[in-house]
C-alpha positions in Angstrom: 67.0 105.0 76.0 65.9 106.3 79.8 68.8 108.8 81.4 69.3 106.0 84.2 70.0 103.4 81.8 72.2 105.3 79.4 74.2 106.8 82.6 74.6 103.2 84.1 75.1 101.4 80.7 77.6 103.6 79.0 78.9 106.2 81.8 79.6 103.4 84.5 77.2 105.1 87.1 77.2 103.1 90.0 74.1 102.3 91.4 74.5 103.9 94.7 75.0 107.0 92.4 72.0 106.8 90.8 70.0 106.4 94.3 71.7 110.0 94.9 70.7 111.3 91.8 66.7 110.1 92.3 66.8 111.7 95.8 67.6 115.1 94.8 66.2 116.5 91.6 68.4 119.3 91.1 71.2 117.0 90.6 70.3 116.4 87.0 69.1 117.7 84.4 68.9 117.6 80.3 69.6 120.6 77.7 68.9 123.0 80.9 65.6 121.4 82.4 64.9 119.0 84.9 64.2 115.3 83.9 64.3 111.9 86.1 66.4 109.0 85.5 63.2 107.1 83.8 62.4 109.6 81.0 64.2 109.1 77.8 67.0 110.8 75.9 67.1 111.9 72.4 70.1 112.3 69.8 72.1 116.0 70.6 70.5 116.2 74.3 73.2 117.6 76.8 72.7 115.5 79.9 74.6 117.4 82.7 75.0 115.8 86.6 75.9 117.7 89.7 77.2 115.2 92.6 76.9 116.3 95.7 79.3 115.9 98.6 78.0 114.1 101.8 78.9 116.4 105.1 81.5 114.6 106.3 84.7 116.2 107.6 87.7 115.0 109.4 90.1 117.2 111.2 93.1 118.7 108.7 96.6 117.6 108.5 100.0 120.0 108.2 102.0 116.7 107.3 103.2 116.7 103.6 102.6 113.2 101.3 104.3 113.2 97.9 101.3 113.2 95.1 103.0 110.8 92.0 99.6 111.7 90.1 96.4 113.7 90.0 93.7 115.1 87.5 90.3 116.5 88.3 88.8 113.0 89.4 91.6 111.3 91.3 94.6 112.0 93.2 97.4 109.3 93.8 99.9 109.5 96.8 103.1 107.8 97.7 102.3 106.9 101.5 105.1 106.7 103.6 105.5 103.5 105.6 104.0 104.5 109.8 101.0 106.3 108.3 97.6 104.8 108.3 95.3 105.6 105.8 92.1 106.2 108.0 92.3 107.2 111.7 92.4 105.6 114.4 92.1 105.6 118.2 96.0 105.9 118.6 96.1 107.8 115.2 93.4 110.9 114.8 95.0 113.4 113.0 98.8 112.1 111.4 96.6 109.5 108.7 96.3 109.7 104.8 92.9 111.0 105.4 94.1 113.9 107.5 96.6 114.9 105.0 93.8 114.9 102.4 91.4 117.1 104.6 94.5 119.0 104.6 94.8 119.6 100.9 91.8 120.3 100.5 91.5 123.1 102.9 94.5 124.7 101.5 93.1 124.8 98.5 89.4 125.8 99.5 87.7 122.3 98.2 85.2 120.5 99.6 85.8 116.4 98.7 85.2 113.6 100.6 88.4 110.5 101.5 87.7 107.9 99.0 90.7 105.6 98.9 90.6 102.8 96.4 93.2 100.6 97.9 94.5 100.7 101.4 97.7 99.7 102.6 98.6 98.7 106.2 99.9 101.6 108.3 103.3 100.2 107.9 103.3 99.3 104.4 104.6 102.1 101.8 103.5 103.2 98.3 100.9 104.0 96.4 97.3 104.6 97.1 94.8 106.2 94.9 91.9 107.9 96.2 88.6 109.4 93.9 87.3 112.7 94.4 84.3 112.4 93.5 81.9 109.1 93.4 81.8 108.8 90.0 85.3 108.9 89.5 85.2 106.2 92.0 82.9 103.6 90.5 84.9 103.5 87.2 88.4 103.1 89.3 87.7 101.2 91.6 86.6 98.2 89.4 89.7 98.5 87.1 92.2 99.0 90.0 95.5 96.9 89.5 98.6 97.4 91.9 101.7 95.7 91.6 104.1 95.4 95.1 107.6 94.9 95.5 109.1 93.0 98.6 112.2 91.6 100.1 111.5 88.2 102.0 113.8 86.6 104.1 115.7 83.5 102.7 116.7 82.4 98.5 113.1 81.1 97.0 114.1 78.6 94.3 111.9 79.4 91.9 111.9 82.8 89.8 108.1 83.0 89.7 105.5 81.4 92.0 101.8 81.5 92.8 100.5 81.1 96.4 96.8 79.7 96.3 96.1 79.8 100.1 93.0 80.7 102.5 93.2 83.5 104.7 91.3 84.2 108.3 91.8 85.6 111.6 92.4 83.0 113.9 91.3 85.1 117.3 89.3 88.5 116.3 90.2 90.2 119.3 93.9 90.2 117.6 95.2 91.7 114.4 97.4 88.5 113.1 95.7 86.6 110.4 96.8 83.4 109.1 96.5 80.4 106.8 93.1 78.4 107.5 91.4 75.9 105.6 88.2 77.5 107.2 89.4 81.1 105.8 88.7 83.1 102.4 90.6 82.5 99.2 94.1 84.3 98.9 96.0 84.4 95.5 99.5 86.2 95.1 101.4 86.2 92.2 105.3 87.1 92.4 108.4 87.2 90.4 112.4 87.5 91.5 113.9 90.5 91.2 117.3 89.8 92.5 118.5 87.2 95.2 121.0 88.4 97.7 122.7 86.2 100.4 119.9 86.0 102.8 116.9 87.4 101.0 114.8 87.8 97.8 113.7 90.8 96.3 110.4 90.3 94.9 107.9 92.1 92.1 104.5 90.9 93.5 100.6 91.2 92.3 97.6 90.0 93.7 94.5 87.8 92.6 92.5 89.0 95.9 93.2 91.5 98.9 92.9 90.0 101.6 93.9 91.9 104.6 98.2 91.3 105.3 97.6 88.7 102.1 101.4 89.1 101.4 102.6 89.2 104.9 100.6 85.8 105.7 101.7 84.4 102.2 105.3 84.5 102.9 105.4 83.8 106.4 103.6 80.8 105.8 106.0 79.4 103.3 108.9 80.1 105.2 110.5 83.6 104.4 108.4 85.8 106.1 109.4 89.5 104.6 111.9 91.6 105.8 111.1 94.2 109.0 107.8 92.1 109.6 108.1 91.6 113.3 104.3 90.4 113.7 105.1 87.6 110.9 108.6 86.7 112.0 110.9 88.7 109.7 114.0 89.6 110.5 114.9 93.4 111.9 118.2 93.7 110.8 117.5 96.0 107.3 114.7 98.0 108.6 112.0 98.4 111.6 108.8 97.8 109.4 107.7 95.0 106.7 109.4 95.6 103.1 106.3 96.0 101.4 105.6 98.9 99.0 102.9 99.2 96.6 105.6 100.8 94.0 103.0 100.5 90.4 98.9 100.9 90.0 96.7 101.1 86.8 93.6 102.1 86.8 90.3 103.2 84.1 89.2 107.2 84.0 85.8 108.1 84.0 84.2 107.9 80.8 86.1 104.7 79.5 89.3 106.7 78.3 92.6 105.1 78.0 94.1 104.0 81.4 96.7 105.6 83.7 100.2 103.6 84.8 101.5 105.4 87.7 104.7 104.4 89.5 106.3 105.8 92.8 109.5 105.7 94.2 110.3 103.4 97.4 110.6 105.0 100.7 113.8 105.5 102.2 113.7 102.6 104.6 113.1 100.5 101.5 116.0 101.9 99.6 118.4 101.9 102.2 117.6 98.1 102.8 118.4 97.6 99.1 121.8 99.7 99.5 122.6 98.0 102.4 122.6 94.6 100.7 125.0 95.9 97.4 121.7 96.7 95.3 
């Protein structure tokens, strides 16, 4: 079998990595010499990669993130709610990203920001991020979160499914709704608990959509909790109640996946105390 084949076919290479790999030849090599991705590998060869980092540096962060999990290919951390995960013009060094470049210049490392979910800059939890591209091409295609929520209002039912399209009704603005015209949304959810006026809510999603959950709810009528663009109520917290709480995902080399589960932020649990829960 050719090296490119065997590293796509049974080492989940992406193909973007491979393109890297042909460009620079020092990048691989077999029992100590240099071969191409086209020439073929025999039984007891030692095939060894070097990925290279692309120069791209963003200004470090002093702000401290909890890390629920981390190995040598991927870090995990537990995002507070008010931090994006990439800058922005009103946010250039207090993001996800910052704190990473932070990290890693404490400990002398040299890794690019690959997050392989992203949560709204209001929106707690859990957010995995690869350090290395390889590491990234297996997680990102095995990648399941699971969200919990507290909606405004009693839903009836104790699980649901929302099949509805998604789109951005003006593009100068950052509120998306339902549209027949828009992309496919699924979101899957199960009650927790049902308090007077709300419903706490275990959800997961079929797509991701940008504010997917946000929209969901709204549009059926119990917009969640703190969600002042979608119509929720302010009275528990100042932000949605929306944290990404649980994520599986596949390591590198097909080994046995990873469950990692974070704690809610403090908003979140002082909403939740606040109602007798």
């Amino acid at each position: 079998m050719r090296a490119g084949d065997y590293l796509r076919r049974h080492q989940g290479f992406s193909g973007r990595v491979l393109r890297d790999i042909r460009k620079d030849a020092s990048s691989i090599d077999c029992c100590g010499s240099h071969i191409r991705l086209v020439d073929p590998l025999h039984t007891g060869d030692v095939l060894r990669i070097r990925l290279q980092e692309p120069d791209w540096q963003l200004e470090p962060s002093s702000l401290s993130v909890p890390i629920a999990y981390e190995d040598e290919d991927v870090i995990v951390f537990n995002k507070p709610a008010g931090m994006p995960c990439h800058p922005t013009p009103a946010h250039r060094r207090d993001t996800l990203a910052n704190v990473f470049a932070g990290l890693c210049a404490q400990r002398e490392e040299r890794m690019v920001f690959r997050p392989l979910n992203r949560l709204d800059k209001d929106t707690s939890g859990l957010v995995l991020a690869a350090k290395n591209s390889y590491a990234a091409s297996w997680a990102a295609q095995s990648c399941q979160k699971q969200y919990l929520a507290l909606c405004c209002g009693r839903l009836p039912e104790d699980f649901g499914r929302i099949d509805l399209p998604i789109g951005q009704p003006d593009a100068q603005a950052p509120r998306r709704a339902v549209l027949r015209e828009g992309q496919r949304a699924v979101t899957n959810y199960r009650v927790l608990q049902r308090f007077d006026n709300y419903t706490l809510l275990c959800i997961s999603l079929g797509t991701g959509r940008t504010h997917q959950i946000r929209v969901h709810f709204a549009h059926t009528g119990h917009p969640l909790a703190g969600d002042l663009l979608y119509g929720g109520t302010m009275e528990l917290l100042d932000h949605q109640a929306l944290h990404c709480f649980r994520l599986r995902f596949q390591p590198p080399g097909g080994q046995q996946a990873v469950w990692v589960q974070g704690a809610l932020c403090k908003e979140f649990e002082n909403a939740l105390h606040l109602l007798g829960k």
